[in-house]
N, C-alpha and C positions, 0 to 999 in steps of 0.2 A: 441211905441210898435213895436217888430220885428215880421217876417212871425211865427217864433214858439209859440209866447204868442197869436197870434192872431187865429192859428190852435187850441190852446187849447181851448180860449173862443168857438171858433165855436163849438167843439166837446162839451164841456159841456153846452152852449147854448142848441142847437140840442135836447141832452137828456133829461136837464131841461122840453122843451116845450115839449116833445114827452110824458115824464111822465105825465105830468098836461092835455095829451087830448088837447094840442093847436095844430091846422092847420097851424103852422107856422114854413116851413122849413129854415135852415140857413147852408150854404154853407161857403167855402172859395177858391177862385180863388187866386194863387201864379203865376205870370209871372212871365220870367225872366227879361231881357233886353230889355224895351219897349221902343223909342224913340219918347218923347211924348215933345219934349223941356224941361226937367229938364237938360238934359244935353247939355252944350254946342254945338253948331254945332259944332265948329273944331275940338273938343274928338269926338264927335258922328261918326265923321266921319272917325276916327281911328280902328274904332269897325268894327272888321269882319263881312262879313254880316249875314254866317251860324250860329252868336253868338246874331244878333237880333232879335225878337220874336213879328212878324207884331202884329198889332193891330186885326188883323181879328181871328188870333189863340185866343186873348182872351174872344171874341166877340164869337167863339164858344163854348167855357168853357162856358161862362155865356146860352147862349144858351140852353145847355146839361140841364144844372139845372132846367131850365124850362120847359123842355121838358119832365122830368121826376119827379114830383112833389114827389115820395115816396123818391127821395133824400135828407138826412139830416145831418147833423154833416159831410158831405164830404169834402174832400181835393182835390183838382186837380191843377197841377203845368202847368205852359204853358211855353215850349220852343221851339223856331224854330215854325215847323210847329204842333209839336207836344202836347198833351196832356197826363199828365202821371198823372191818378187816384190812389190815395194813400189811400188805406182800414185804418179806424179805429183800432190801435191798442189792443187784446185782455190784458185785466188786468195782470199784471204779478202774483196776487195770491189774496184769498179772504181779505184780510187785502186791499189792494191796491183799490179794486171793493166796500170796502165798505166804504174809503174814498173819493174816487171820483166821486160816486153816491150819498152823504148825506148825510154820516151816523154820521158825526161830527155837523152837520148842524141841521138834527133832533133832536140831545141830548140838544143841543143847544136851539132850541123851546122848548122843552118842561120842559128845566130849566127854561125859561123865563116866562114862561106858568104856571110854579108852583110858582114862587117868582113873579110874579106879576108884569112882566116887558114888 
């Protein structure tokens, strides 16, 4: 799974439980360049340093989230020192908002619903 499929589950995640009344927020933290040992020392150590992204920057990402429990379906990217919060994108038209919110999903129940399945 890449950073984009996994943005997306969050964001429909998020909505799913916020629909049903669940108390259960779901985030997604994106670092860049963490040096965690997946990469070799003698590449790692090729890597600029302005282009690595301490362990502590993501340490405050996760942070933030807890910090502020009305966050949900968020995205925030960690580079450097930096945190860069990515807004939920608005639907590009009602066709789009009522695929992505269930609207294939509910026809769906209640086909099953009626045949017996």
């Amino acid at each position: 799974m890449n950073k984009a499929q996994v943005v997306g589950l969050t964001r429909s995640l998020a909505y799913r439980l916020a629909k049903r009344g669940e108390a259960i927020t779901v985030n997604t933290v994106c670092p860049a360049l963490v040096l965690i040992g997946l990469i070799p020392a003698d590449i790692a150590k090729k890597v600029p340093q302005e282009f690595i992204t301490p362990s502590a920057t993501v340490v405050r990402a996760v942070e933030s989230f807890i910090a502020d429990q009305s966050l949900t379906g968020q995205v925030v990217e960690c580079s450097g020192q930096e945190l860069f919060y990515h807004p939920t994108p608005t639907f590009s038209n009602p066709g789009t908002e009522w695929v992505m919110t269930g609207g294939v999903k509910r026809i769906l129940d209640e086909h099953a619903k009626t045949n017996g399945k």
